[in-house]
C-alpha positions as CSV (number, residue, x, y, z in Angstrom):
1,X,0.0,0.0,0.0
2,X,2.9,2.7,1.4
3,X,4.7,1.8,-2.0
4,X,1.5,2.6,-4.2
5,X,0.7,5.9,-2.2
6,X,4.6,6.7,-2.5
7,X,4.6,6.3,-6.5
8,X,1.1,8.3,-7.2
9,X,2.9,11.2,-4.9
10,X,6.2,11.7,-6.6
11,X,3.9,11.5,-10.3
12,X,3.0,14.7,-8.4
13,X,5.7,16.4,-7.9
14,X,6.5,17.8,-11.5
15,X,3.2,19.8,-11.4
16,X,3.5,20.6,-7.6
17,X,7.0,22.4,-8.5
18,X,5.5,23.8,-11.6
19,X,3.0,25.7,-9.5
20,X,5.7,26.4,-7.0
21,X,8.2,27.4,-10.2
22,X,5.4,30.0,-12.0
23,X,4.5,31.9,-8.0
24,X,1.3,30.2,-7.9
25,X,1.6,28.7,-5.2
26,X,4.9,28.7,-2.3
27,X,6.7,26.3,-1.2
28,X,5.1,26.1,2.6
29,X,1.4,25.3,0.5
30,X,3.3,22.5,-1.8
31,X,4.2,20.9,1.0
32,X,0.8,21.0,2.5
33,X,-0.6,19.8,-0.5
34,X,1.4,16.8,-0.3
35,X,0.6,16.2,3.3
36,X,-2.9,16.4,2.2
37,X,-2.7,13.7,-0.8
38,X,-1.0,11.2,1.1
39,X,-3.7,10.8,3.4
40,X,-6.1,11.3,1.0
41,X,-4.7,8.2,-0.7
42,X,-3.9,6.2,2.2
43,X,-7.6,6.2,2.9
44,X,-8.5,5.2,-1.2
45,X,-5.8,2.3,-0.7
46,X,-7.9,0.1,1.9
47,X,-9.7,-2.6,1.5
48,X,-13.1,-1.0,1.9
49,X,-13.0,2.0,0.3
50,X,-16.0,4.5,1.7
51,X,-18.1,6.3,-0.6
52,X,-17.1,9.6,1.4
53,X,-13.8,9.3,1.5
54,X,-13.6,9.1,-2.5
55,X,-15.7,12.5,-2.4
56,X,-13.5,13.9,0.0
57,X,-10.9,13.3,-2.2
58,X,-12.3,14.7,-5.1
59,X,-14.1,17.6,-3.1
60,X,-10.0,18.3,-2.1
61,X,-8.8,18.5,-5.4
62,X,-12.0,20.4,-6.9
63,X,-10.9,23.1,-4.4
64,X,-7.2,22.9,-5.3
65,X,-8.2,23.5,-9.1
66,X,-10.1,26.8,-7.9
67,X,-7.5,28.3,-5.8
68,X,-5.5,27.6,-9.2
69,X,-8.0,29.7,-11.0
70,X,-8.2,32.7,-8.5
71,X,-4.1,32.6,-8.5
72,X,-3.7,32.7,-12.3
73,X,-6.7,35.7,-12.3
74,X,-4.8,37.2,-9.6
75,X,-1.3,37.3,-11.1
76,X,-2.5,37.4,-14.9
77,X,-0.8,33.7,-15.6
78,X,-2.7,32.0,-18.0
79,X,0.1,29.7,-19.2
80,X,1.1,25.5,-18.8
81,X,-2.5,24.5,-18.4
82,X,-1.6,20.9,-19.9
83,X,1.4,21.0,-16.9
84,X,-0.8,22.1,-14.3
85,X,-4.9,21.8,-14.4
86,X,-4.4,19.0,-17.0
87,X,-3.6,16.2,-14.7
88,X,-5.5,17.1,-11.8
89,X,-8.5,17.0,-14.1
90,X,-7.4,13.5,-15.3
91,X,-7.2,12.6,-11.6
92,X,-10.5,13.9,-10.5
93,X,-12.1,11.7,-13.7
94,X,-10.2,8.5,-12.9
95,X,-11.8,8.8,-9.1
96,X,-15.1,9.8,-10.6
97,X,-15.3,6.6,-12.5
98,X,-14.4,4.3,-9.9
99,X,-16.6,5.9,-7.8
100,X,-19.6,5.5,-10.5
101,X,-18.3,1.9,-11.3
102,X,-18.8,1.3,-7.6
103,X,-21.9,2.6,-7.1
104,X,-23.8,2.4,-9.8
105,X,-27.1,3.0,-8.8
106,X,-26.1,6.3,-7.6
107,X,-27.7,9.2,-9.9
108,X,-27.0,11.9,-7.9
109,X,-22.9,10.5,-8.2
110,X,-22.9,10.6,-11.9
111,X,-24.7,14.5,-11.9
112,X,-21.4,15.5,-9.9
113,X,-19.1,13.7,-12.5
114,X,-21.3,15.7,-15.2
115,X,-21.3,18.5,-13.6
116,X,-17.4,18.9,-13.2
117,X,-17.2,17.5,-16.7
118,X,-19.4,20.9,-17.7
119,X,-16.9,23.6,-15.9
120,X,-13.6,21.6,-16.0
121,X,-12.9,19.0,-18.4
122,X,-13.7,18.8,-22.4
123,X,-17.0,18.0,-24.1
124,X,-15.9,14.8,-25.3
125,X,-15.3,14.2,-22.1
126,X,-19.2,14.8,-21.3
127,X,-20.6,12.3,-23.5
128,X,-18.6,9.4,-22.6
129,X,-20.0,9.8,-19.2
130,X,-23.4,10.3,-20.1
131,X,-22.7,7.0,-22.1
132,X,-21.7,5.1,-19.5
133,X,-24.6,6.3,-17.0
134,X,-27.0,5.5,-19.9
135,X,-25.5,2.0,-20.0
136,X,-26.7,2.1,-16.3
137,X,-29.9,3.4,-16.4
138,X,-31.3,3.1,-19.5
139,X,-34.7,2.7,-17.5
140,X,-34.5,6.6,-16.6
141,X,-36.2,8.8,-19.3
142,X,-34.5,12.0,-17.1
143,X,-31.1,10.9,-18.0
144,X,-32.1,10.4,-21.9
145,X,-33.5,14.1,-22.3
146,X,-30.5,15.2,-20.0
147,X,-27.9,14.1,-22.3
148,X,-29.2,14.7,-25.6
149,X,-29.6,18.5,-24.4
150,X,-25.8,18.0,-23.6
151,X,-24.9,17.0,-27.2
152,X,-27.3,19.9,-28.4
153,X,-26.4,22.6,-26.1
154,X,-22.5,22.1,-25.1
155,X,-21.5,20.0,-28.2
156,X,-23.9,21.6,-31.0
157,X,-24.3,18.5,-32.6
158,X,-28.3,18.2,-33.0
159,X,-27.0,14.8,-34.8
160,X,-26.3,13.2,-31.8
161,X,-28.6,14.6,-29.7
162,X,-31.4,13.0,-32.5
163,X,-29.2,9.7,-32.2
164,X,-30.0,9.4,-28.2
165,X,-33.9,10.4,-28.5
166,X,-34.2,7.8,-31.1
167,X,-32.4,5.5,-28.4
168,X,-34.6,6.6,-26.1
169,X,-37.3,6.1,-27.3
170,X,-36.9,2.0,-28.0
171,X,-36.8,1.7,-24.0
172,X,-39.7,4.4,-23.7
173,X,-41.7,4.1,-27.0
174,X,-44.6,6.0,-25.4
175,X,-43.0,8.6,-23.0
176,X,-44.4,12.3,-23.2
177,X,-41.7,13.8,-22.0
178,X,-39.2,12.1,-24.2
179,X,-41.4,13.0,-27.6
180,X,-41.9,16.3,-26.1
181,X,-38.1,16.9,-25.8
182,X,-37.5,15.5,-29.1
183,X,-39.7,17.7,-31.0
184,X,-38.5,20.8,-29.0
185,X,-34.8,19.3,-30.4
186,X,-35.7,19.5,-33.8
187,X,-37.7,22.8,-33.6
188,X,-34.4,23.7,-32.4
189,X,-32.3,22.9,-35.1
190,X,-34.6,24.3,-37.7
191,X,-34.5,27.3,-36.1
192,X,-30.4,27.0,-35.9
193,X,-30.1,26.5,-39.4
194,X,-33.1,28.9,-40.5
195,X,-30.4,31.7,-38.7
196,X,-27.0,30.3,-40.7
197,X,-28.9,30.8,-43.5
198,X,-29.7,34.0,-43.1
199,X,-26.0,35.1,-41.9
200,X,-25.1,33.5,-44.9
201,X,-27.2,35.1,-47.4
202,X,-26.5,38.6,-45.2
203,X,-22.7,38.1,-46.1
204,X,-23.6,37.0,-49.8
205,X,-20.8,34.0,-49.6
206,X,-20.6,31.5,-52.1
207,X,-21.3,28.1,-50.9
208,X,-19.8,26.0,-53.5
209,X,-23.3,24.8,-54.8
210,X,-24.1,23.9,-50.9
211,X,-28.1,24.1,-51.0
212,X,-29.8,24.4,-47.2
213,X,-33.1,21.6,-47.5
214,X,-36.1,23.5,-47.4
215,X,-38.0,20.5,-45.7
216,X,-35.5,20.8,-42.9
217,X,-35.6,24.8,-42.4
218,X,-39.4,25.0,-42.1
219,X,-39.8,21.9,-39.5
220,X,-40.1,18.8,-41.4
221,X,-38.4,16.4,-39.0
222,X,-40.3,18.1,-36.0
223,X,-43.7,17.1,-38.0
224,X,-42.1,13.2,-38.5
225,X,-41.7,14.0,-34.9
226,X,-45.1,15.1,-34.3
227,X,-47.0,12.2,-36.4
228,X,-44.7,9.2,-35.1
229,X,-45.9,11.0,-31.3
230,X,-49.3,11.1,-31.8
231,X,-49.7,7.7,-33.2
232,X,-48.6,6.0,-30.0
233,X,-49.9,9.0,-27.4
234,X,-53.6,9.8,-28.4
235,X,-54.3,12.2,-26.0
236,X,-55.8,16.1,-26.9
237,X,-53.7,17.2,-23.6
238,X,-50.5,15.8,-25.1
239,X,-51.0,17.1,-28.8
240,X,-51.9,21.1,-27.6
241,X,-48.3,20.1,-25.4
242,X,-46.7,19.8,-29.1
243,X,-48.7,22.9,-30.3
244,X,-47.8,25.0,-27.4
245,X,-44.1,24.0,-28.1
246,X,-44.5,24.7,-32.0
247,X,-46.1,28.0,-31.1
248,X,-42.6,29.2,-29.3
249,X,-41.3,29.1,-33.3
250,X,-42.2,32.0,-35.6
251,X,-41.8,29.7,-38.5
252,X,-44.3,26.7,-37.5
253,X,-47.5,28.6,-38.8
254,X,-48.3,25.6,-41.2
255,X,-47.3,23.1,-38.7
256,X,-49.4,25.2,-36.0
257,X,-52.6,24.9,-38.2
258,X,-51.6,21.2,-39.2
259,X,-51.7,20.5,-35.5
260,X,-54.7,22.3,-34.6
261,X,-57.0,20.8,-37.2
262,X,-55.6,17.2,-36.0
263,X,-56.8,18.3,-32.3
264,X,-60.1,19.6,-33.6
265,X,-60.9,16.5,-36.1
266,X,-59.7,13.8,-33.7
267,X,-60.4,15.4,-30.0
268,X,-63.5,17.0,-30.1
269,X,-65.2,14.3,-27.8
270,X,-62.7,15.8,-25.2
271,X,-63.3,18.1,-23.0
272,X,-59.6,19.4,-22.6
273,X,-59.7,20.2,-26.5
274,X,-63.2,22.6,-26.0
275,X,-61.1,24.1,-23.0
276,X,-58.3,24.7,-25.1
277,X,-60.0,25.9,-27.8
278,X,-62.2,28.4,-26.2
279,X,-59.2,30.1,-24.1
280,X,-57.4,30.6,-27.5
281,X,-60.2,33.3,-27.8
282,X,-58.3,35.5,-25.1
283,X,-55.4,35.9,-27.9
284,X,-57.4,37.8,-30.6
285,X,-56.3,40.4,-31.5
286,X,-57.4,44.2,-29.7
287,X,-59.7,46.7,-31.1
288,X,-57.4,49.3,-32.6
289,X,-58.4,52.6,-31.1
290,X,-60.6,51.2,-28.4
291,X,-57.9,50.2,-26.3
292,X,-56.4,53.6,-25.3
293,X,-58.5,54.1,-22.6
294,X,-59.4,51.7,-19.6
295,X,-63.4,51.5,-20.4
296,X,-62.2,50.2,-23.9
297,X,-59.8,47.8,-22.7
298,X,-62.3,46.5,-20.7
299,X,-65.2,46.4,-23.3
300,X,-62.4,44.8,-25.5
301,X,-61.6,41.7,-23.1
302,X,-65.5,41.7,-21.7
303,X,-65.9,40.9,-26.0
304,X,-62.5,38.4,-26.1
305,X,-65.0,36.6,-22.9
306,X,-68.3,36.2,-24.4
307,X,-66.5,34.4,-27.6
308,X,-64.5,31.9,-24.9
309,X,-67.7,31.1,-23.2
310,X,-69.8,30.6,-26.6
311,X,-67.0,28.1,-27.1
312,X,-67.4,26.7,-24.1
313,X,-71.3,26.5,-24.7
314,X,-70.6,24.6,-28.5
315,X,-68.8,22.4,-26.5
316,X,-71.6,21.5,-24.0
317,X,-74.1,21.2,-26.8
318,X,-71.3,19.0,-28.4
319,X,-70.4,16.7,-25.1
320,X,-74.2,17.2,-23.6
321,X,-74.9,19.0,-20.9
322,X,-75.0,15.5,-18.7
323,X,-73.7,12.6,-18.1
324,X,-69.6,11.4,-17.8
325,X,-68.6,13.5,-20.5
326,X,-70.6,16.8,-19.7
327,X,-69.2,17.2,-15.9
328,X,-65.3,17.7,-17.0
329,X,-66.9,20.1,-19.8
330,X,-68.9,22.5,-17.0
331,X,-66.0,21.9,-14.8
332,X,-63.4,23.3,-17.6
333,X,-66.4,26.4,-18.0
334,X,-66.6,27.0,-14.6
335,X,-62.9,27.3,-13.5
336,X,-62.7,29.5,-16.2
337,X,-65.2,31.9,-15.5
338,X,-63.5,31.8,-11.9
339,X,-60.2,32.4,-13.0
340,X,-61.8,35.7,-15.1
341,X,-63.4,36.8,-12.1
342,X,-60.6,36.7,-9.8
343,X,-58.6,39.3,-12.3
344,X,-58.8,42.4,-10.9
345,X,-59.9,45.1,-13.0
346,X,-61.3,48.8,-12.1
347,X,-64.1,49.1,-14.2
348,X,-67.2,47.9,-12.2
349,X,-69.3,47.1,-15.4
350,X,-67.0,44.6,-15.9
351,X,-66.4,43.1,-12.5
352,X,-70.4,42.7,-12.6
353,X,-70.6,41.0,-16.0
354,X,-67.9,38.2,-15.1
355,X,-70.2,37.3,-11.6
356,X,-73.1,37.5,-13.3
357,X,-71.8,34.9,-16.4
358,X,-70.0,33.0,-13.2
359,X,-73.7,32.8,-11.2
360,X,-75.4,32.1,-14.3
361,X,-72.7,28.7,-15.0
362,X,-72.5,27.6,-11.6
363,X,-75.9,27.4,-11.2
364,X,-76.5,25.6,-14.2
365,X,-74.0,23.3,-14.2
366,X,-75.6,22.3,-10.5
367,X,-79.1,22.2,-12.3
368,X,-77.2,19.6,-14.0
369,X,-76.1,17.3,-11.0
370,X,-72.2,18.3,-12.5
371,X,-70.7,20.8,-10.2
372,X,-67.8,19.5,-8.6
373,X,-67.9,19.9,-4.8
374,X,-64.8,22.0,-4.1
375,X,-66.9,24.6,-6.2
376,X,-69.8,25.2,-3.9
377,X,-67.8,26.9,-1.8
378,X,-66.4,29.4,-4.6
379,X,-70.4,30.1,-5.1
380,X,-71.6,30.4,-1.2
381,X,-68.1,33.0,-1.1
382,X,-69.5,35.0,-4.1
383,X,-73.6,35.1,-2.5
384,X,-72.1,35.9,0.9
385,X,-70.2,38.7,-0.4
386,X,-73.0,39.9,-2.1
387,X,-75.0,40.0,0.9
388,X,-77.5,37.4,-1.2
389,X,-78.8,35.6,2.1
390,X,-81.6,33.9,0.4
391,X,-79.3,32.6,-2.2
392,X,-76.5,31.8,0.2
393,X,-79.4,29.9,2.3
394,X,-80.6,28.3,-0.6
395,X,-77.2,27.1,-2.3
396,X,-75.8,25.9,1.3
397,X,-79.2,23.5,1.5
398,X,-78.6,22.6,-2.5
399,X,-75.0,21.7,-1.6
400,X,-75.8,19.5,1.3
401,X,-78.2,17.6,-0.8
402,X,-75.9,17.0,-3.7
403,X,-73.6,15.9,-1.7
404,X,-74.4,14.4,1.3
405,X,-72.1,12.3,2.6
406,X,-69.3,14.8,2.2
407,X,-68.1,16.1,5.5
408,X,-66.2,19.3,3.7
409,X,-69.7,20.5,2.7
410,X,-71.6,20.0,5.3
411,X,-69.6,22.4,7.2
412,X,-69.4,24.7,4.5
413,X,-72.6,25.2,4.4
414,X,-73.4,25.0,7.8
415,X,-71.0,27.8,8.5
416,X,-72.7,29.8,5.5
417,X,-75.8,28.9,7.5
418,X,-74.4,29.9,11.1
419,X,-73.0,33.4,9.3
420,X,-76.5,34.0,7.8
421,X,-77.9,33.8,11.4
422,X,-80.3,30.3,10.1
423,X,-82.9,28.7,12.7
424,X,-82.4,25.5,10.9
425,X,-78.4,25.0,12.0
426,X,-79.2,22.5,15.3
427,X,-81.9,20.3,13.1
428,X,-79.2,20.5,10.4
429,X,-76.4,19.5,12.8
430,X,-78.2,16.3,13.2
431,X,-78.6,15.5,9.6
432,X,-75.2,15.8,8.9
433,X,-74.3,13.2,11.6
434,X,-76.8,10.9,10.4
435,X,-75.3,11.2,6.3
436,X,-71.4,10.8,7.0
437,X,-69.2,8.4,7.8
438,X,-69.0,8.5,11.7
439,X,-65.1,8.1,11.5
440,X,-64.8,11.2,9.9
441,X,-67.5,13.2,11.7
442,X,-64.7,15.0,14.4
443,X,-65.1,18.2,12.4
444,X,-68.7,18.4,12.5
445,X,-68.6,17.7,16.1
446,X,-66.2,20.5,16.9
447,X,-68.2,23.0,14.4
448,X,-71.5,21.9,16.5
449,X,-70.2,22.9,19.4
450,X,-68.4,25.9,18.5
451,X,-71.8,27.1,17.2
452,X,-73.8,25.8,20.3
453,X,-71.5,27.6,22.8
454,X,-71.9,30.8,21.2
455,X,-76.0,30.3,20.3
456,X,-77.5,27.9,23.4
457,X,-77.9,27.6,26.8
458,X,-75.1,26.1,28.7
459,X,-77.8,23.0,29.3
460,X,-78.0,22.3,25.2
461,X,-74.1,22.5,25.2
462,X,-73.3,19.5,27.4
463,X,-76.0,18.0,26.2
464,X,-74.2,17.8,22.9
465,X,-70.9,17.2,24.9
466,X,-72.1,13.8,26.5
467,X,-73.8,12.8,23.4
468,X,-70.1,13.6,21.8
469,X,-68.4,11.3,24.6
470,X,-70.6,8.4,24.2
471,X,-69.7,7.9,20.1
472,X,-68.1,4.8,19.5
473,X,-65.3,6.5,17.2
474,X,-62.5,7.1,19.6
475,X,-60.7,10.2,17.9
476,X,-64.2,11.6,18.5
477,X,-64.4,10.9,22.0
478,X,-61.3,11.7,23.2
479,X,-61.8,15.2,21.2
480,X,-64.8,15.8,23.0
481,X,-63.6,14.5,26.3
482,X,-61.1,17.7,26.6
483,X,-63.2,20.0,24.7
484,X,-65.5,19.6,27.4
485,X,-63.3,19.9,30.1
486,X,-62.0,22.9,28.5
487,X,-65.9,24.5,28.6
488,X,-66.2,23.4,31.7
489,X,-63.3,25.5,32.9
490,X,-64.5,28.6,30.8
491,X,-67.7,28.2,32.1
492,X,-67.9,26.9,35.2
493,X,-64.3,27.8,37.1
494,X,-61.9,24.9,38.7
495,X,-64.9,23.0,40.6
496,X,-66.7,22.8,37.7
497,X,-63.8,21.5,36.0
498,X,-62.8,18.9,38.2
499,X,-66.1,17.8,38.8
500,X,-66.0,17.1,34.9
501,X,-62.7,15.7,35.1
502,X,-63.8,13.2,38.0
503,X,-66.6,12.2,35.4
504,X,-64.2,11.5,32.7
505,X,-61.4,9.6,34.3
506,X,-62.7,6.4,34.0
507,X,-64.4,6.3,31.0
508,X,-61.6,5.6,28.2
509,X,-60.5,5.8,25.8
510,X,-58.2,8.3,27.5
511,X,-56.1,10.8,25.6
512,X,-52.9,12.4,27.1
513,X,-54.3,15.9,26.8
514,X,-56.8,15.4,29.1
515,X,-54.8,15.0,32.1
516,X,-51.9,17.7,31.5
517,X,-54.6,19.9,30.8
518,X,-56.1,19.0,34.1
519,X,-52.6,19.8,35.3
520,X,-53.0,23.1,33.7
521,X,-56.0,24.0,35.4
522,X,-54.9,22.7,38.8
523,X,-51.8,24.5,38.2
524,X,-53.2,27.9,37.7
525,X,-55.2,28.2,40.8
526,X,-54.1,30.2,43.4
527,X,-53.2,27.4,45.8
528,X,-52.9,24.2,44.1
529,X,-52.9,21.1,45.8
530,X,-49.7,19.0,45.4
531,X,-52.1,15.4,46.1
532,X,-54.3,16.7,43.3
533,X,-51.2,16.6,40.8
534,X,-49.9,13.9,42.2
535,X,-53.5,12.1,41.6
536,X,-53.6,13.4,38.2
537,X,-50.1,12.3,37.2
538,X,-50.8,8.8,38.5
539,X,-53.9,7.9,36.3
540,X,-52.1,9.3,33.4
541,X,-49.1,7.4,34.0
542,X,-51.4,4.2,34.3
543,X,-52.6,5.1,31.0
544,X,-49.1,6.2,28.9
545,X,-46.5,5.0,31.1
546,X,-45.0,2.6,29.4
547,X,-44.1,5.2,26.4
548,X,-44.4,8.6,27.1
549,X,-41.0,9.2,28.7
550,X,-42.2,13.3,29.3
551,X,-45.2,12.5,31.8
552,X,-42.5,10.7,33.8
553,X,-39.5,14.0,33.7
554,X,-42.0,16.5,34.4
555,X,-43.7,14.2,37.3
556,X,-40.3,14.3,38.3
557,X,-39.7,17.9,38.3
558,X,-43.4,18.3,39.8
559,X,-41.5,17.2,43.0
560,X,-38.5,19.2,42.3
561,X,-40.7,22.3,42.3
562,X,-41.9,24.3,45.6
563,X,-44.8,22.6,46.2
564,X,-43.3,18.6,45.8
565,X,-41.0,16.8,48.0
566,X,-37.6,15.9,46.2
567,X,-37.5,13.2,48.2
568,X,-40.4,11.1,45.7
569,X,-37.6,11.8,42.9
570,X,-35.9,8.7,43.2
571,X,-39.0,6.1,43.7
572,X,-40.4,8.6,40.3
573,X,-37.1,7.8,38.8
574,X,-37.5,3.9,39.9
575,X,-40.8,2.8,38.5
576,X,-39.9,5.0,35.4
577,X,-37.2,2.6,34.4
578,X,-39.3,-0.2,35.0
579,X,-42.2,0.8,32.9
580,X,-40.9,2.4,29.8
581,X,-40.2,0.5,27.0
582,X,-38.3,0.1,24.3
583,X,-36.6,3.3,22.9
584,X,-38.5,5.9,25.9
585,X,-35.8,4.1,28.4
586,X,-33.0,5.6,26.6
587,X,-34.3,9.0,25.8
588,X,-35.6,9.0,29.4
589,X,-32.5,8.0,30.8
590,X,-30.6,11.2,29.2
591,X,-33.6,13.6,29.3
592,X,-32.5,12.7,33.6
593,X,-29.1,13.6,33.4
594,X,-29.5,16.6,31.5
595,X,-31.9,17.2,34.0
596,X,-29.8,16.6,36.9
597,X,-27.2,18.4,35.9
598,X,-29.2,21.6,35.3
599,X,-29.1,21.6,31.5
600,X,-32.6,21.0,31.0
């Protein structure tokens, strides 16, 4: 090993003493440098080489390389690269490929070997290693796409970069992204070649009979692209993908149109398509004079609108106004009418006419049994903030109907009914509970007494409470349990609350909060009563003692404090070890000495 360490050191030395010879670096940082290698490479000659100790090294000579950079910017040397960055770089390459060979399933290893490649070594360099990791993980469409925007973008060489997404696309033969990519590439080089061109015919040069294809320059090979795409992915959302790409181009008109009357021949039973379609409205062009003053803007976009939604309406007569394929129509329509009426805009005709179009959609669109639920909510907001209680009332009621076993709009509606000030809230309360799933009920609970505290006698209020603590779901229970001990307190003072508490004690399931909040409350009276704690942390150690190494410390420091006897500590201490299980014992155990030694 010592003689292998030796022999890679003194191949050093000439470029160490070149550095020193040219006053990049002195003698005292040679030296260290050398210090540094050997141990470096004692640690690669092991056995069991570490995956850290290999990026240590190369992290070491990474930094070397730019202290080399700042020196020669510093002292305006910009000679014997091959003598000096040259073999460090070779070095750094070698580690990174036996590192990679190692561990080969580590992508985020071969990024750093690309990403030195980019800033320090050649370009030729960069595709053998995006070679090799390809070999790896040919599996990983990323990687494809990653290195054929390498060939394109560091090497220029669109041939290559077409070579790999033609590779890539026999392990992925029906990968968006990868066809996406590929047709991007190809816009690309079209474009490329469309600008030579131009140079060229700028600097009038004579090309020696050299003739530029005409196929190429206006996007042939993106269209092969295109056709080869859209027979294996036959979906409207992945062909407007292509047009959106094609549209970047300001010489794809043809293929634009091509595209679009594909997407309107073959996708007009989709909904995405109608979508599309209608929201390409919003880019016709302005009204000339109109727009020079804000009232004209606005008349102009309020126009650009009304054509989006008679789209929008040719595409419900088109899909049917019910049904499967109707609902993601009116859902397209209405997130779109949203969207317009959340733009803000000064002029108040305007403002008016996108919530009256978004009114007059949601409402039919729930005529139709189609709204989606999240929606209801966007329509109770707008009615509420129109002061519209009727229509408020009556949408909350719709909602609840349509979807009844939804907890999420049962109390949206019945807090739209609870704003509104509605007699029917308790009655209502009860049908909810009776329509959802009990396990998922805990918000309705906590909404029906959040509304009962603040609108019935204290009577009705724990009448709902013991109703709450008798439901068979125990989340719900043990939520009610402390929210009742909690109204207690608020309502009734400490005897009040410990009468609750006595109630509760034995009734389980038991949840940790009730106690320390009974701690809480016993805690902030003006004398408390050291037995009551002590009573309090008992039954909740009988219940979570044997993992909840915290109720056992601040027991602990319960008798530490003024009103405990330090004394207890030890028993505490004791029955605490022999109770907690598995990994609470250790945390315990140094949650005590910190404790003990005053650091905690």
């Amino acid at each position: 090993m010592a003689e292998i360490v030796q022999q890679r050191i003194e191949d050093r030395i000439p470029q160490l003493e070149q550095l020193e010879r040219v006053g990049l670096f002195t003698q005292k940082e040679v030296k260290s440098i050398i210090k540094k290698a050997t141990a470096l490479e004692y640690k690669l000659q092991r056995l069991t080489v570490n995956k850290e100790d290999l990026i240590a090294y190369i992290q070491y000579e990474i930094n070397v390389l730019e202290l080399i950079k700042k020196r020669r910017a510093h002292i305006h040397y910009q000679f014997k690269r091959e003598e000096i960055e040259f073999p460090i770089i070779q070095r750094i390459n070698s580690i990174f490929r036996r590192a990679t060979k190692k561990w080969k399933d580590d992508v985020q290893l071969w990024f750093s070997h690309v990403a030195f490649c980019k800033k320090w070594a050649t370009k030729g360099q960069i595709s053998k290693v995006f070679s090799s990791m390809l070999a790896i993980h040919p599996d990983k469409p990323a990687l494809w796409i990653m290195a054929a925007k390498s060939e394109l973008e560091d090497r220029d060489s669109s041939e290559s970069a077409r070579h790999l997404f033609l590779r890539a696309l026999r392990f992925h033969p029906n990968n968006k992204k990868v066809y996406q990519e590929y047709f991007r590439m190809e816009l690309l080089h079209s474009e490329k070649l469309r600008k030579q061109k131009e140079d060229l015919d700028k600097a009038d040069l004579d090309l020696g009979g050299y003739e530029f294809s005409p196929e190429i320059l206006n996007g042939k090979l993106a269209e092969v692209v295109y056709i080869d795409a859209t027979e294996k992915i036959r979906e409207a959302e992945f062909v407007i993908s292509l047009l959106n790409i094609a549209s970047i181009f300001d010489f794809t008109k043809d293929l634009q149109d091509s595209i679009l009357q594909d997407l309107q021949k073959n996708y007009a039973d989709d909904s995405v398509t109608w979508d599309f379609m209608a929201k390409r409205e919003l880019e016709a062009p302005g009204a000339g004079e109109e727009l020079h003053t804000a009232r004209g803007r606005a008349s102009d976009i309020d126009r650009r609108e009304e054509r989006c939604c008679q789209v929008y309406e040719e595409g419900l007569r088109s899909l049917g106004t019910g049904g499967s394929s109707g609902k993601p129509m009116w859902t397209c329509y209405v997130a779109f009418c949203l969207e317009r009426l959340k733009r803000k805009t000064n002029v108040q005709e305007l403002k008016e006419k996108r919530q009256e179009r978004m009114l007059g959609v949601l409402r039919r669109a729930h005529d139709s049994s189609l709204l989606k639920e999240n929606y209801y909510r966007n329509w109770l907001e707008i009615l509420l903030s129109s002061e519209d209680a009727e229509g408020a009332a009556g949408v909350a009621m719709a909602a609840t109907q349509r979807y009844s076993q939804s907890v999420s709009v049962w109390c949206l509606s019945l807090q739209a009914l609870m704003q509104l000030g509605s007699g029917d809230v308790g009655r209502l309360f009860q049908d909810a509970l009776t329509h959802v799933n009990p396990k998922d009920s805990l918000p309705l609970w906590q909404l029906q007494i959040q509304w009962s505290t603040a609108n019935q006698r204290p009577e009705e209020t724990e009448a709902i409470f013991k109703t709450g603590l008798q439901s068979a779901i125990t989340t719900v229970a043990m939520e009610m349990k402390e929210s009742y001990l909690n109204w207690s307190y608020s309502t009734g003072g400490y005897k009040k609350a410990r009468k609750t508490f006595l109630s509760l004690r034995e009734n389980r399931p038991l949840s940790k909060g009730l106690f320390t909040r009974m701690i809480e409350v016993e805690k902030e009276q003006e004398t408390p009563k050291i037995n009551n704690l002590r009573d309090y942390y008992e039954r909740a150690l009988q219940e979570f003692g044997t993992s909840d190494d915290d109720l056992w410390l601040q027991y602990i420091q319960e008798e530490l404090g003024p009103l405990g006897r330090p004394e207890n500590c030890g028993k505490i201490h004791w029955r605490a070890m022999k109770f907690l299980e598995g990994e609470s014992v250790g945390r315990f155990t140094s949650r005590y000495t910190l404790l003990q030694t005053g650091h905690l």
